[in-house]
N, C-alpha and C positions, 0 to 999 in steps of 0.2 A: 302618264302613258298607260293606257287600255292593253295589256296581255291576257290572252286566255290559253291555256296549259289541259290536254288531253290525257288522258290515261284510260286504261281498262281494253284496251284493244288486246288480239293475240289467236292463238291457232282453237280452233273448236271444229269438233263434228258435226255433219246435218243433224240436225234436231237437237244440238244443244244450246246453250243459252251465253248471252253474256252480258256484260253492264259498264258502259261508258261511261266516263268523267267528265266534266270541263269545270276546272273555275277560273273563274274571271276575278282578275285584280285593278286596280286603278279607280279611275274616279270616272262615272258615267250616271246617266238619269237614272233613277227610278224604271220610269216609262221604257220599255225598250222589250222587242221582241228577240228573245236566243234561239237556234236553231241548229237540227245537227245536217248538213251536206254528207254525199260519196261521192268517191269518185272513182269509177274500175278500169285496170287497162284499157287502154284506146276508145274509150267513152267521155262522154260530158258529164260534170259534175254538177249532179242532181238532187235537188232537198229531198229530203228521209222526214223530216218531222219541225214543227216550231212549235212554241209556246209563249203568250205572251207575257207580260210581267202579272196581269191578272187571269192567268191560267188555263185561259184557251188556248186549244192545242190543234193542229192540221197534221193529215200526217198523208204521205203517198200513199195511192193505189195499192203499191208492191208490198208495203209493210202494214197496213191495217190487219189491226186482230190482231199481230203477232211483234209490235213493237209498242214502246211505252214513255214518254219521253214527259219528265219533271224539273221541277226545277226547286232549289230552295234560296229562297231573295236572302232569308237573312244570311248564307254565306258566302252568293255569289255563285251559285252554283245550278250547274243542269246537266241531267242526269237522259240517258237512252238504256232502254231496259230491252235486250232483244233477246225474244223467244224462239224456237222453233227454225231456227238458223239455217238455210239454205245456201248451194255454194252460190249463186248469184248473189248472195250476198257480200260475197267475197269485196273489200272494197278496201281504198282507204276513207275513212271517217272523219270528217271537220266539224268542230263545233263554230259558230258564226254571231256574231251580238251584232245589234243592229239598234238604232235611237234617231231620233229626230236631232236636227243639231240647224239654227234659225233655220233657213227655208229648204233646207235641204234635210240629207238623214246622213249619217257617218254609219260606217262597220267596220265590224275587224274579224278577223280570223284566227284561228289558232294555227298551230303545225301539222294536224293530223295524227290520228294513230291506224293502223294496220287491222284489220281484221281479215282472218280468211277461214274459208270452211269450206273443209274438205268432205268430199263424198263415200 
């Protein structure tokens, strides 16, 4: 069974900084792209960043320049390094794994963590 477990979220000012977690436990490819989703009151939950297993990265519009998103294979792990914090950024944060699985792809999702920033 594939779980992925959040952490690093929590209250920040405009213009400060913070740094999300996720790691992923269970058994899955190699090959597989992780990525971070938000999601803000009465909005759609919209990807923030991915990366793939070989380390190409996409990231929104809204966070270029001023987010950072890693990952380290050998412990299962990807990382969102966010700078320059605005309250629109205010969100809850999902990490997302995603693989080829035969002719389809499987994904999973974590619980979310909370970030908000205040003005």
């Amino acid at each position: 069974q594939v779980q992925l477990v959040e952490s690093g979220g929590g209250l920040v000012q405009a213009g400060g900084s913070l740094r999300l977690s996720c790691v992923v436990s269970g058994s899955f490819p190699s090959d597989n792209v992780m990525a971070w989703y938000r999601q803000a009151p009465g909005k759609k939950r919209e990807q923030v960043a991915r990366i793939s297993s070989g380390g190409a990265t996409n990231y929104a519009d809204s966070v270029k320049g001023r987010f950072t998103i890693s990952r380290d294979n050998a412990k299962n792990m990807v990382f969102l390094q966010m700078n320059s914090l605005k309250p629109e950024d205010t969100a809850v944060y999902y990490c997302r794994l995603e693989f080829r699985w035969g002719l389809g792809q499987l994904e999973y999702w974590g619980q979310g963590t909370q970030v908000t920033v205040s003005s």
